[in-house]
C-alpha positions as CSV (number, residue, x, y, z in Angstrom):
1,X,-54.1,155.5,140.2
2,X,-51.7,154.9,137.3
3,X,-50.3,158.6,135.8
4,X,-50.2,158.0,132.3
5,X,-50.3,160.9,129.6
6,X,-51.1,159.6,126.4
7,X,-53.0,161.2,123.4
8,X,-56.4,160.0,122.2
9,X,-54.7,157.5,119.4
10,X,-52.5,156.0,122.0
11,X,-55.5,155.7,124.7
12,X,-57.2,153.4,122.2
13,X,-54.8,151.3,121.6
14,X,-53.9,150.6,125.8
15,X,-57.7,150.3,126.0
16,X,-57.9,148.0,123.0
17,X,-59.3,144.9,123.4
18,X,-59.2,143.6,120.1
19,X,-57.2,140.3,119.2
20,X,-55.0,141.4,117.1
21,X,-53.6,145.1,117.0
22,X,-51.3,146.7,114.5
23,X,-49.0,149.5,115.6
24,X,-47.7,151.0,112.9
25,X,-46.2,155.0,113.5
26,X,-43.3,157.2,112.8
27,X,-40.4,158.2,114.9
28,X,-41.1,159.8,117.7
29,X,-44.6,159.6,117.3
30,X,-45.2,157.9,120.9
31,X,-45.5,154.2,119.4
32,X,-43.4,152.3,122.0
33,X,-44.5,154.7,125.0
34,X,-48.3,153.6,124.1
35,X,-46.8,150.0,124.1
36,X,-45.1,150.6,127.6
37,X,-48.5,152.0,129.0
38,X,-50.6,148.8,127.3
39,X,-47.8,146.5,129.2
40,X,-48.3,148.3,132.7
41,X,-52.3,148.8,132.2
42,X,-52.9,145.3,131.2
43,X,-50.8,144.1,133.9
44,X,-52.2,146.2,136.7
45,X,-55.8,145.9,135.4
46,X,-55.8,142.0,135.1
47,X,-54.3,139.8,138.1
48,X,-52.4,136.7,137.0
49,X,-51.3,138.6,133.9
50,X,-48.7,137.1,131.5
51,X,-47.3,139.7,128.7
52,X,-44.3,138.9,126.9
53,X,-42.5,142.2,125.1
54,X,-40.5,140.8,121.7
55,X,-38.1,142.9,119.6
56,X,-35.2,142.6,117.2
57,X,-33.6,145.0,118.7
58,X,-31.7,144.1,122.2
59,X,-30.8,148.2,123.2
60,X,-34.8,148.6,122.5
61,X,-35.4,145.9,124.9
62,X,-33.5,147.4,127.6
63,X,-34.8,150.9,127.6
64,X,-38.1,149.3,127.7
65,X,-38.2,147.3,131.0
66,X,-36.1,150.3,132.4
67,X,-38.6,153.0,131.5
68,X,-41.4,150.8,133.2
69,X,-39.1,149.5,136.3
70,X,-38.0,153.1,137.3
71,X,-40.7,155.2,136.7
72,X,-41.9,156.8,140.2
73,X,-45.3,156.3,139.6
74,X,-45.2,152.6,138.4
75,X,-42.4,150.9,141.0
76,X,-45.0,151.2,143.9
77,X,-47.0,148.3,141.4
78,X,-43.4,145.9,141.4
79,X,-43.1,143.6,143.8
80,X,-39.6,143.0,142.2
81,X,-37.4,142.4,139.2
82,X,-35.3,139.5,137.7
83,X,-32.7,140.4,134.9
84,X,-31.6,136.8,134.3
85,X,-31.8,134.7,132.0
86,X,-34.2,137.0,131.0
87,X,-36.0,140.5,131.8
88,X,-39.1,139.9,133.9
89,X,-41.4,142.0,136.5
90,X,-43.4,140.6,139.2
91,X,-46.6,142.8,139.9
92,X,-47.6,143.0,143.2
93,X,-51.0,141.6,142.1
94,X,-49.4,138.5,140.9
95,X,-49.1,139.4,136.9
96,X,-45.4,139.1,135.0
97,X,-44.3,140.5,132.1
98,X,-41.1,139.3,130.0
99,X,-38.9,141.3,127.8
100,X,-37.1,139.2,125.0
101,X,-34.8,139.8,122.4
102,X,-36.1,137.7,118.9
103,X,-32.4,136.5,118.3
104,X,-33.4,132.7,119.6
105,X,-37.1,132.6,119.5
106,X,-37.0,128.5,120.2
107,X,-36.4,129.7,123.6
108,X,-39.8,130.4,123.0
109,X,-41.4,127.2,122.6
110,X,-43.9,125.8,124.8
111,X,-44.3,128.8,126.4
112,X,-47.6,130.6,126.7
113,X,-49.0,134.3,127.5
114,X,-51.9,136.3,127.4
115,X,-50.6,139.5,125.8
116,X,-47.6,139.5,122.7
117,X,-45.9,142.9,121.8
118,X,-43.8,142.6,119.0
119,X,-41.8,145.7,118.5
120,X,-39.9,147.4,115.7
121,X,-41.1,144.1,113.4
122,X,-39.4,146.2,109.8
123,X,-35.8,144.5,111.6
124,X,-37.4,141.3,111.7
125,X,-35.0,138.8,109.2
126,X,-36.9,138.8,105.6
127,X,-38.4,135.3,104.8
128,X,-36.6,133.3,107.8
129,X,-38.3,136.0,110.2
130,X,-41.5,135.9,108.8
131,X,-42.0,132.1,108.8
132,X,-40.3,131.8,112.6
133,X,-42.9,134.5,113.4
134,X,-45.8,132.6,112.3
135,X,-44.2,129.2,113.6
136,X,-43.3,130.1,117.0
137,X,-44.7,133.8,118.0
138,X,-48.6,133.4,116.7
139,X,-48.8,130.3,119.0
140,X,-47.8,132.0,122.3
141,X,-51.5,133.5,122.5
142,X,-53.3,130.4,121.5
143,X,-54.0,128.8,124.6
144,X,-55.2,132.1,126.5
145,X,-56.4,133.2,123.6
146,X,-54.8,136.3,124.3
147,X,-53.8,139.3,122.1
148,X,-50.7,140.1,119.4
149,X,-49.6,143.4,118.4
150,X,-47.3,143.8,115.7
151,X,-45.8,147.3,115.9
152,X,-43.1,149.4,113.8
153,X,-42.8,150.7,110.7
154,X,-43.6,150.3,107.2
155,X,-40.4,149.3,104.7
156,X,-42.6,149.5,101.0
157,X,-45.8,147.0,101.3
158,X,-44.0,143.9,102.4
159,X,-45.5,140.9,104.2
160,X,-47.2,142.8,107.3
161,X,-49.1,145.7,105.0
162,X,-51.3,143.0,103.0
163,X,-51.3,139.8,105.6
164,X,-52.1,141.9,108.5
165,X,-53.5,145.1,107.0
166,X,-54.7,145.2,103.3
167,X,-56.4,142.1,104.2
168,X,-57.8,142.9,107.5
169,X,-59.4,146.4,107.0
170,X,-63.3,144.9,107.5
171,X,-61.7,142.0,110.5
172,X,-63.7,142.9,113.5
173,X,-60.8,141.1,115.9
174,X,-58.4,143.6,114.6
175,X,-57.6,147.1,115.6
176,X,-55.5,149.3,113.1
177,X,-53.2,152.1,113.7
178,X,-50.8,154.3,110.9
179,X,-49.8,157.3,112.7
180,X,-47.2,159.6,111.1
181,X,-45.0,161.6,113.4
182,X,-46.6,165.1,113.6
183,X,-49.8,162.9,115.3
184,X,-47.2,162.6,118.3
185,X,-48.1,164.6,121.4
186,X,-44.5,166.3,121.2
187,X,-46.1,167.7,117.7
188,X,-50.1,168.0,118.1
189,X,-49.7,171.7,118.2
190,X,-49.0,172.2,115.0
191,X,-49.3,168.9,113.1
192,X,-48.3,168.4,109.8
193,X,-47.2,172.3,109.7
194,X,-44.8,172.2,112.5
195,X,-42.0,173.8,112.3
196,X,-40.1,170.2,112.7
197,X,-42.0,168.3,110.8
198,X,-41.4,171.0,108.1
199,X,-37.6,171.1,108.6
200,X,-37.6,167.4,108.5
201,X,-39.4,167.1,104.6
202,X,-37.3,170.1,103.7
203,X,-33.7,168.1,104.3
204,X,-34.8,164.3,104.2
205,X,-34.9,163.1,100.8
206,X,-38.6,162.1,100.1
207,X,-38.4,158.3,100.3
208,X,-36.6,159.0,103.7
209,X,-39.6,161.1,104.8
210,X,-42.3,158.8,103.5
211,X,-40.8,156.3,105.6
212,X,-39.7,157.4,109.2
213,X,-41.5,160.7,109.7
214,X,-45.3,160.4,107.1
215,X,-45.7,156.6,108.0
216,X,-46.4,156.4,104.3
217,X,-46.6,152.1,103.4
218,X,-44.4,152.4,100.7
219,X,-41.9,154.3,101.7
220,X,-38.7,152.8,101.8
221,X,-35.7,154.9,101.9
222,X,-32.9,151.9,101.0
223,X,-35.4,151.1,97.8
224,X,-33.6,150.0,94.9
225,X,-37.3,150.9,92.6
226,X,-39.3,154.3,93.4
227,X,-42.8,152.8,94.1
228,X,-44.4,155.6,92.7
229,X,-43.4,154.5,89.5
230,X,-44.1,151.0,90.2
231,X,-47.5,151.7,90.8
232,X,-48.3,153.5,87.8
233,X,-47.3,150.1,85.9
234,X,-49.9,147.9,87.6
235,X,-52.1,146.9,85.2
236,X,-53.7,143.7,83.1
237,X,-54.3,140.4,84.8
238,X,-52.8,137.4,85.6
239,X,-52.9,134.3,83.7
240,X,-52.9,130.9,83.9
241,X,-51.9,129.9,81.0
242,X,-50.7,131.6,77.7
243,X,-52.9,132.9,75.1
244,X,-52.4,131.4,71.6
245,X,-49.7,132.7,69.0
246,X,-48.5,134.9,71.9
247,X,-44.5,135.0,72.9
248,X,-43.4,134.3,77.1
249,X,-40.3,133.9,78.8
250,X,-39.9,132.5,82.7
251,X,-37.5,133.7,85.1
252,X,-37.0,130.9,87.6
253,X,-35.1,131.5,90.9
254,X,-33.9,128.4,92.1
255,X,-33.8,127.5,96.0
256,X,-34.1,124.9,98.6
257,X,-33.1,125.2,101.9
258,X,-33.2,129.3,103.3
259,X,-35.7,130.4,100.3
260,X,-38.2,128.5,98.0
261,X,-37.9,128.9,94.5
262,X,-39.8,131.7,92.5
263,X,-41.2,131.6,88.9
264,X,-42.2,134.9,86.8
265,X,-44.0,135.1,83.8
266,X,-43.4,137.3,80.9
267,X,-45.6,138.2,78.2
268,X,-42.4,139.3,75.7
269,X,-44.1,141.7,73.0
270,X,-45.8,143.6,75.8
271,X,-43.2,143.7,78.5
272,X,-46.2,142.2,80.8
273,X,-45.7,139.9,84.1
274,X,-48.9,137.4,83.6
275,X,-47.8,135.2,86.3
276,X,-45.6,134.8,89.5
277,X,-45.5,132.2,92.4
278,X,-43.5,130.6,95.1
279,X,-43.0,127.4,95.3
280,X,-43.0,125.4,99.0
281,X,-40.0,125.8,101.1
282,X,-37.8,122.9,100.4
283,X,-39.1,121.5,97.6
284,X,-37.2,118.2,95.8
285,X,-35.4,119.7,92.3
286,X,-37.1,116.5,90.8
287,X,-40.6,117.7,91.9
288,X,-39.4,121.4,90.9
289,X,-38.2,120.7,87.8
290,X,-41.0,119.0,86.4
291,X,-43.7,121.6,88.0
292,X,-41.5,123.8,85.8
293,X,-42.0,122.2,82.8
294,X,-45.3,121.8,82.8
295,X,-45.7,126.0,83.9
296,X,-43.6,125.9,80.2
297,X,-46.1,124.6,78.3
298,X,-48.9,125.9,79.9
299,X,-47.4,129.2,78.5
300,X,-46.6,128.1,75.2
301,X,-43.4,126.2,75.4
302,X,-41.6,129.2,76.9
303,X,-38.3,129.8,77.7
304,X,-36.9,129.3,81.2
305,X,-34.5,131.3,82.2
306,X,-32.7,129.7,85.4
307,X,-30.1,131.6,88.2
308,X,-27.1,129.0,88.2
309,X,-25.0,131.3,90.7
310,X,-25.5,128.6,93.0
311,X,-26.8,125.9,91.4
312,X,-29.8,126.2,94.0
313,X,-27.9,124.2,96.6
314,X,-27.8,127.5,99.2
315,X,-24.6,128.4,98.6
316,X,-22.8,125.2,98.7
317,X,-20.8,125.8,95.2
318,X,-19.0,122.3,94.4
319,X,-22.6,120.6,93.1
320,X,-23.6,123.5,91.3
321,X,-23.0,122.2,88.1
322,X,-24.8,119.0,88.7
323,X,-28.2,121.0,89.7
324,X,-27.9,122.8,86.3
325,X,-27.2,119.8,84.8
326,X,-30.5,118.0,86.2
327,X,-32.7,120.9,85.0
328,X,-31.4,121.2,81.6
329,X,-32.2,117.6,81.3
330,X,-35.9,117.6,82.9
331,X,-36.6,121.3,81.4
332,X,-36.8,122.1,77.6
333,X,-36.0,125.3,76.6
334,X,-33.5,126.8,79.3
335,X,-31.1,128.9,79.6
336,X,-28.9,129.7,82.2
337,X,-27.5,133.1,83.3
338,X,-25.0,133.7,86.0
339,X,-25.5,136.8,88.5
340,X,-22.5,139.3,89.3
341,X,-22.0,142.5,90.9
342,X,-21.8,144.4,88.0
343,X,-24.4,142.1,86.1
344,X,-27.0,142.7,88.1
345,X,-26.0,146.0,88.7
346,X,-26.9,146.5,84.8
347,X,-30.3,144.1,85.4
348,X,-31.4,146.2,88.1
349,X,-30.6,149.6,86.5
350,X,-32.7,148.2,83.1
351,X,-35.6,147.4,85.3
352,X,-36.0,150.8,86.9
353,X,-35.8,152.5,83.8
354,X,-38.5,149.9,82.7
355,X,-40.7,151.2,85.6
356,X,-39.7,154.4,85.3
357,X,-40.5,154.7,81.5
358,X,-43.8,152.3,81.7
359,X,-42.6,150.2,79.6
360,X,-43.3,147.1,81.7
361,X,-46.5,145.6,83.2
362,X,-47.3,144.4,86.2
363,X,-51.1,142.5,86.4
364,X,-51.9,143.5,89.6
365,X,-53.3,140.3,91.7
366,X,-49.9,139.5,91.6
367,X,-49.7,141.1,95.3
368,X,-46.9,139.4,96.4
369,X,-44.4,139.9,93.6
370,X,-45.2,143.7,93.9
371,X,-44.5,144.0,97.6
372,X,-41.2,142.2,97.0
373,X,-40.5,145.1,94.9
374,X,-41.4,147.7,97.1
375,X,-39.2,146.8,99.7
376,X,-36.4,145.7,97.4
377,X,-33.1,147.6,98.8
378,X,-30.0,149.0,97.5
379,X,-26.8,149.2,99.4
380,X,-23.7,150.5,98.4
381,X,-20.4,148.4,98.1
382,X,-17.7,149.4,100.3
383,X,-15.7,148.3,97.7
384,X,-17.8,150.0,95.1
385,X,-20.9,149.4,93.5
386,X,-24.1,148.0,94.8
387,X,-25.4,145.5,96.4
388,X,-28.7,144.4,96.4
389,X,-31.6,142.1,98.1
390,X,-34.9,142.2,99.7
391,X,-34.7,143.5,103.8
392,X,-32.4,140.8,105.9
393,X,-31.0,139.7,102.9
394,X,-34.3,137.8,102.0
395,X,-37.8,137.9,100.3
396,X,-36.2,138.6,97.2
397,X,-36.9,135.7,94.7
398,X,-40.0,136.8,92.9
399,X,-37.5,139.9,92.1
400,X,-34.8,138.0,91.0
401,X,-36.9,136.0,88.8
402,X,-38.2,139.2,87.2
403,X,-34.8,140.4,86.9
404,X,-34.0,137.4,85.0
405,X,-37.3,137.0,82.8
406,X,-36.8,141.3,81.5
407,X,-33.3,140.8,81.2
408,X,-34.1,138.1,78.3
409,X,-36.7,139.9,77.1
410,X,-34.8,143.0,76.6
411,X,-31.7,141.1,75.3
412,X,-34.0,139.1,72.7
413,X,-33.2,135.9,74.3
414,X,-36.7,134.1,74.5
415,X,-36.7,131.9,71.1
416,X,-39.7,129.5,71.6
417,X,-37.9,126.0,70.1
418,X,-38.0,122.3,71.7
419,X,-33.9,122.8,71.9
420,X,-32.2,123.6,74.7
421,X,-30.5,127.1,74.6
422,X,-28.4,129.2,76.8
423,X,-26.4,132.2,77.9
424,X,-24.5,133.6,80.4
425,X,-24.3,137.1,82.3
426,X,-20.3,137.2,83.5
């Protein structure tokens, strides 16, 4: 008889059947305990059991298998241990479970397991995370048809709040869980109103709450935009193309190999994004450039406003210059601005007045744009200033594009003309 004491929340989710489960909680709400007891259950209740545990972080990892491996109640269950070359329990009734760190997920590959527990998933790397995770983790349950839970915590609405719960709320093969802190069993005395969870709002500042202790999906407490005032500047809807005798700029962020390229439109006289979208990983400039133009004139022979920082090669600054030159010459009406600290410093600080005044528009299918923003962080400079990017230093292009497209707009750079134009933020 297995001794494990776990509230009514966390008893659902060890008992869970579903296919997919989502985990999200606050600190110390009992989150990776109920994941522990889930990893022992299913092992114990199912002979032959395969279970691999996943995290970002490697000290998380550790504590894990140790909390399971040296609890007195559990070891009579281990037949025995292996710590190399990686963390793995044999169960007496012939079931294993491994413990992984996701810092080489190839390693991966090939393999295949009834239950995936991916912890702490608001660590995982920004766009290169999120595209591995799909790629190599989602497979590991396809031939058992097994079960994935995605647990952690909530950094604004990126990627896991709308792909795996926005979108999911009616998906009978998927359980959902968002438990704030004071629904822990250290706290179920006094919820909301203990005296903890009460000294905690009183000294955290409220984005900082929102985020670790009220499980609150957009809190964020590194956000560079307060998604409060975000929110209240969703409205309109997104286009396709440009309505006659009407004024847009683009702001086109320029990748190819870590991140794809991003394109926001901008409706000038009302401050409106009409239109956002990626474009495919990796994508030829001579395929870009010309899906670019022809976004343009859908929108009225707009301006394009392109990031020349690094010339869209991914850093590799000596052929800069020729990638700017290749869109100038395959894109009409361009400009060109360069990023800096202090630039987009000034960029950044426009655009939050812009949300915080209402003064810009955001139509609101365009889901993705506005998660990007959500979890869009701010970091300061040890040598002064800020620095900013979306969470891993990725999943920030739609925001970059924006940045560019207001920062024209508010600078009166978007003439509509057949002539190349440009200017440059140094």
């Amino acid at each position: 008889m297995l001794r494990l004491k776990l509230t009514d929340w966390q008893a659902e989710y060890v008992n869970s059947s579903a296919k997919y489960n989502l985990l999200i909680a606050g600190r110390r709400a009992g989150k990776t305990h109920a994941m522990q007891a889930r990893i022992v259950a299913r092992s114990v209740r199912y002979p032959g059991h395969t279970g691999l545990y996943l995290t970002p972080d490697g000290a998380l990892c550790h504590e894990v298998f140790r909390n399971i491996t040296t609890d007195k109640y559990i070891k009579s269950r281990i037949a025995r241990i292996e710590m190399q070359p990686v963390r793995l329990i044999f169960w007496a009734n012939g079931s294993r479970s491994y413990f992984r760190m996701f810092d080489r997920p190839d390693k991966a590959l090939g393999m295949s397991y009834d239950d995936v527990d991916f912890d702490e998933i608001q660590k995982m790397d920004g766009t290169t995370g999120r595209d591995t995770f799909m790629r190599v983790i989602r497979p590991l349950i396809m031939d058992t048809q097994g079960s994935l839970t995605i647990a952690g915590q909530w950094r604004g609405e990126a990627c896991w709040w709308h792909q795996w719960y926005k979108d999911n709320l009616d998906n009978p093969d998927m359980r959902l869980w968002n438990i704030p802190t004071w629904k822990g069993i250290k706290f179920l005395d006094g919820g909301e109103q203990h005296p903890e969870i009460l000294d905690a709002k009183a000294m955290l500042p409220p984005q900082l709450f929102a985020q670790e202790i009220a499980c609150i999906p957009a809190g964020n407490a590194n956000a560079a935009f307060d998604y409060l005032d975000v929110k209240e500047c969703i409205a309109g809807n997104e286009m396709r193309k440009g309505e006659r005798g009407r004024v847009y700029v683009i702001g086109a962020d320029l990748g190819k190999n870590r991140d794809p390229s991003a394109w926001v439109v901008m409706d000038v006289k009302d401050k409106a994004v009409v239109h956002a979208e990626k474009r495919p990983l990796g994508e030829k400039h001579a395929v870009g450039a010309k899906k670019l133009q022809e976004l343009a004139d859908r929108f009225n022979g707009a301006r394009v406003i392109i990031d020349s920082t690094g010339g869209a090669t991914g850093g590799k600054q000596p052929t800069k210059d020729a990638y700017v030159k290749f869109y100038r010459e395959h894109v009409k009406n361009l400009a060109k601005v360069i990023f800096t600290q202090k630039s987009k410093e000034e960029m950044v600080a426009k655009l939050v007045l812009a949300f915080q005044g209402g003064t810009i528009m955001l139509a609101e299918e365009l889901r993705e744009l506005i998660a990007e923003i959500s979890s869009f962080e701010a970091y300061p400079s040890k040598y002064g200033g800020w620095h900013y990017h979306g969470p891993g230093g990725h999943s920030d292009d739609l925001v970059m594009a924006l940045l560019m497209a207001y920062d024209a707009i508010d600078r009166g750079r978007v003439g509509v003309s057949q002539t190349t134009g440009a200017y440059t933020r140094t």
